[in-house]
C-alpha positions as CSV (number, residue, x, y, z in Angstrom):
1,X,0.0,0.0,0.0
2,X,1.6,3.3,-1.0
3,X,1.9,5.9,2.0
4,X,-1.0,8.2,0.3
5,X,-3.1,5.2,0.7
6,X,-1.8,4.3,3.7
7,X,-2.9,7.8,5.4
8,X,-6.2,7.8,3.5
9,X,-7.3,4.5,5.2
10,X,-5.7,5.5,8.7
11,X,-8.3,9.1,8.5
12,X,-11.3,6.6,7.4
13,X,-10.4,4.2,10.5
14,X,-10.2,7.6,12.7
15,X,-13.3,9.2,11.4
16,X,-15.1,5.8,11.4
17,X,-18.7,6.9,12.9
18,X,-19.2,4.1,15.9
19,X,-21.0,1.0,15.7
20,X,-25.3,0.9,16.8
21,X,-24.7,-0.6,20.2
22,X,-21.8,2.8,21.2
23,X,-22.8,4.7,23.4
24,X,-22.8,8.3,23.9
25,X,-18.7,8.5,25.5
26,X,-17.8,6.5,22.2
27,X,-20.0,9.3,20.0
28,X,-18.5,11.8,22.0
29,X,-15.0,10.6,21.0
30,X,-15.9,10.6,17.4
31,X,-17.2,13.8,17.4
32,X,-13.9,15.4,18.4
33,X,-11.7,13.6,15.9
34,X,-14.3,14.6,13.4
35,X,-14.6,18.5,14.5
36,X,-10.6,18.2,14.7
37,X,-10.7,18.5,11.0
38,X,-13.1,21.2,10.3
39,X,-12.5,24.9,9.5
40,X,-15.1,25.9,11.8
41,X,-14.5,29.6,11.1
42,X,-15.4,28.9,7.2
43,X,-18.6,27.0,8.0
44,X,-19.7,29.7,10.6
45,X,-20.7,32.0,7.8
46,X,-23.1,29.6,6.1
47,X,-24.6,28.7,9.0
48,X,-25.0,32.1,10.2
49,X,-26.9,33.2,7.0
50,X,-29.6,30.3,7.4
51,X,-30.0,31.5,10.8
52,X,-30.4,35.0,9.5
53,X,-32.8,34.3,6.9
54,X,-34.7,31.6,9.2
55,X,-38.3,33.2,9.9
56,X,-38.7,31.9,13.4
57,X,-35.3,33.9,14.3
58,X,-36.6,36.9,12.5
59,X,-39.7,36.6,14.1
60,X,-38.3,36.2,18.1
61,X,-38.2,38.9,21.0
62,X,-35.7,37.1,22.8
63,X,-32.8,34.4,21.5
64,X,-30.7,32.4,23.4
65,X,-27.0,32.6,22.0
66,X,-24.1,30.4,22.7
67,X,-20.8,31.9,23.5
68,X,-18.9,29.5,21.4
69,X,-15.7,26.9,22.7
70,X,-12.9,26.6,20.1
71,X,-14.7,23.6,18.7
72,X,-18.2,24.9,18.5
73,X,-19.5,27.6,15.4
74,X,-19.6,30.9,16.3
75,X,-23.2,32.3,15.3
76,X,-22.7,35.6,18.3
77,X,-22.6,37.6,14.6
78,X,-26.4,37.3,15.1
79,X,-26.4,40.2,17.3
80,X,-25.1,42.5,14.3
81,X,-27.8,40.8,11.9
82,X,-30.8,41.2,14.8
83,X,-30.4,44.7,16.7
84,X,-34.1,44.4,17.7
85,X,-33.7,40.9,19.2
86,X,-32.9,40.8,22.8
87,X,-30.1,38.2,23.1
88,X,-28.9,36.8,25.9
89,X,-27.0,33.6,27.0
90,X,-26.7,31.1,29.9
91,X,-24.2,31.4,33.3
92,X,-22.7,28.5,34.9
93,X,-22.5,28.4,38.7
94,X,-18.3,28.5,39.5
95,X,-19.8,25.1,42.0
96,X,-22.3,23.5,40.2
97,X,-25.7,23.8,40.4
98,X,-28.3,25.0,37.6
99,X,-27.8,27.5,34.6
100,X,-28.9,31.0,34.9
101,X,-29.4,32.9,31.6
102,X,-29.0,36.5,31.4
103,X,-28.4,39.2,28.8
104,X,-25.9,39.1,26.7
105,X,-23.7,42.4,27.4
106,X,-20.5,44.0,27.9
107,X,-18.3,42.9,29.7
108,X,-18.3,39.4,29.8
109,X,-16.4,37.1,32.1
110,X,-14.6,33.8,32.4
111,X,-15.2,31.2,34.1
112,X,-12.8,29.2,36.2
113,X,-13.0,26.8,33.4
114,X,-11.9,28.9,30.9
115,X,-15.5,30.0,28.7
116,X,-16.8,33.5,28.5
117,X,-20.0,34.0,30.1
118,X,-22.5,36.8,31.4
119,X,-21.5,38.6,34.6
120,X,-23.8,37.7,37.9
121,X,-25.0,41.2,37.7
122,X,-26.3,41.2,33.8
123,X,-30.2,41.0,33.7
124,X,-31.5,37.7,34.7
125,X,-34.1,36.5,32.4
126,X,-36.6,33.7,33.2
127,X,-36.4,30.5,30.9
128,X,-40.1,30.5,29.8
129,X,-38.8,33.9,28.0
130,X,-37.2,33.0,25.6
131,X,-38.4,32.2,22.1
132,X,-36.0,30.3,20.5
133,X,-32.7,28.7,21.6
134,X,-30.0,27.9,19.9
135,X,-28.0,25.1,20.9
136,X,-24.7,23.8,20.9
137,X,-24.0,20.4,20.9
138,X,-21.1,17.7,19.8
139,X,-23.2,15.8,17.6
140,X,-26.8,15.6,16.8
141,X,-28.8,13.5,15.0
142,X,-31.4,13.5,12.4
143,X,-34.5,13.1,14.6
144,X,-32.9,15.9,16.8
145,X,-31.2,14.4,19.7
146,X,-28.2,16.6,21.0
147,X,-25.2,14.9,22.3
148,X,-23.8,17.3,24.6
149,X,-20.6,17.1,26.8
150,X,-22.7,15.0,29.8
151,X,-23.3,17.6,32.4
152,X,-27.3,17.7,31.5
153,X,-27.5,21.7,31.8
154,X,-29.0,22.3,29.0
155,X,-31.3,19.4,28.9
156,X,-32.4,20.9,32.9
157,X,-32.5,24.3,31.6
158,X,-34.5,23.8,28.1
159,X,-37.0,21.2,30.3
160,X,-38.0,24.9,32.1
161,X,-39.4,26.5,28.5
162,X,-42.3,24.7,27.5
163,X,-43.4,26.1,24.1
164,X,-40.2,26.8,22.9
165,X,-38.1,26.5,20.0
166,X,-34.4,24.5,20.5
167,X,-32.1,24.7,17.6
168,X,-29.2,22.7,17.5
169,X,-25.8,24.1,16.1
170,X,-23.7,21.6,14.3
171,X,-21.3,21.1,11.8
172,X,-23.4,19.4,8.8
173,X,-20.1,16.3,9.4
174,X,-21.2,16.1,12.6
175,X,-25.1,15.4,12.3
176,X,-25.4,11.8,11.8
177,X,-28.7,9.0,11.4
178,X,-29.1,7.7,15.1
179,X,-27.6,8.5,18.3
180,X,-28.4,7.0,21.7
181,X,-30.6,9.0,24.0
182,X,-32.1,9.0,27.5
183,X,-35.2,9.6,28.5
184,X,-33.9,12.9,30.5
185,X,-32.3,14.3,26.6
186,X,-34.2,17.1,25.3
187,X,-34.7,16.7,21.5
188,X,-34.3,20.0,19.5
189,X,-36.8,20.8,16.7
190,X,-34.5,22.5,14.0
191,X,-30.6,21.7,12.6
192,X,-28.9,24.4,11.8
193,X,-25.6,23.8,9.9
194,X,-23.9,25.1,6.7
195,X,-26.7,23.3,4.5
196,X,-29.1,26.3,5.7
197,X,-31.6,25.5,8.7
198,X,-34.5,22.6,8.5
199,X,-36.6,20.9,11.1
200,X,-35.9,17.6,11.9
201,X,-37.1,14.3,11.1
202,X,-40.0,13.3,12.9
């Protein structure tokens, strides 16, 4: 086998999506090789102009935003695009506990982990508020379960906004056919990658 081939097949063994009995640590695992490989900054535009022309977006008093890890697509260019919609984002206790959301304003903070969130004294806003939520996630599926990173905020948080809309943000590469779910996992209702913004599969 010449080395081209060689490093072809080792990618395809890498990027090999997990079997139908993994569960989620092994989908987690993939999802990270696979995001390894991504120029998230060049899909971020895509999926930022589905989000802007998305009618339910357009149509919202109050988004919830993500302020992005260096593996997730950035979509806090929605601000620019929406200067009418009151954004605002979630804050995570420095001991555990529940997420807060608040608006999203200047100045941020960090973390002790090392992610920007809202300061304790930025507005707190009640989760029934908001309209639509947009949703990070490592992987998602085509029926709309999110794989997250297995603290269950989000799934806590989102369980407090009947009536809502979730969104899940994903690199298209990273939405796949099936992934395992709880009975806990809150399924979001929209995918929006670089392919524009659809619901999902029912």
């Amino acid at each position: 086998m010449s080395l081209r081939n060689w490093a072809r097949a080792s990618l395809a063994d890498v990027l090999a999506k997990p079997g139908d009995s993994a569960g989620k640590g092994a989908w987690r695992d993939w999802s990270r090789r696979a995001r390894a490989g991504l120029d998230l900054a060049a899909i971020a535009g895509p999926v930022v102009q589905g989000l802007v022309a998305w009618q339910p977006l357009r149509d919202a008093q109050t988004a919830l935003l993500y302020l992005p890890l260096a593996d997730e697509v950035d979509i806090t260019p929605l601000q620019q695009q929406f200067p009418g919609t009151s954004f605002v984002a979630t804050r995570t206790p420095a001991r555990g506990g529940v997420l807060s959301i608040h608006r999203l304003e200047e100045p941020l903070e960090t973390h002790p982990y090392g992610f920007l969130q809202p300061r304790e004294a930025a507005q707190m806003v009640a989760p029934s508020a908001v309209d639509v939520w947009l949703l990070p996630g490592l992987a998602f599926d085509r029926h709309g379960t999110r794989l997250g990173r297995g603290a269950g905020y989000f799934d806590e948080l989102v369980g407090r906004a009947p009536g809502s809309i979730q969104v899940g943000v994903s690199p298209q590469a990273c939405v796949v056919e099936r992934l395992p779910h709880e009975p806990h996992d809150r399924p979001v209702h929209f995918l929006a990658t670089e392919d524009g913004t659809t619901p999902v599969v029912s």
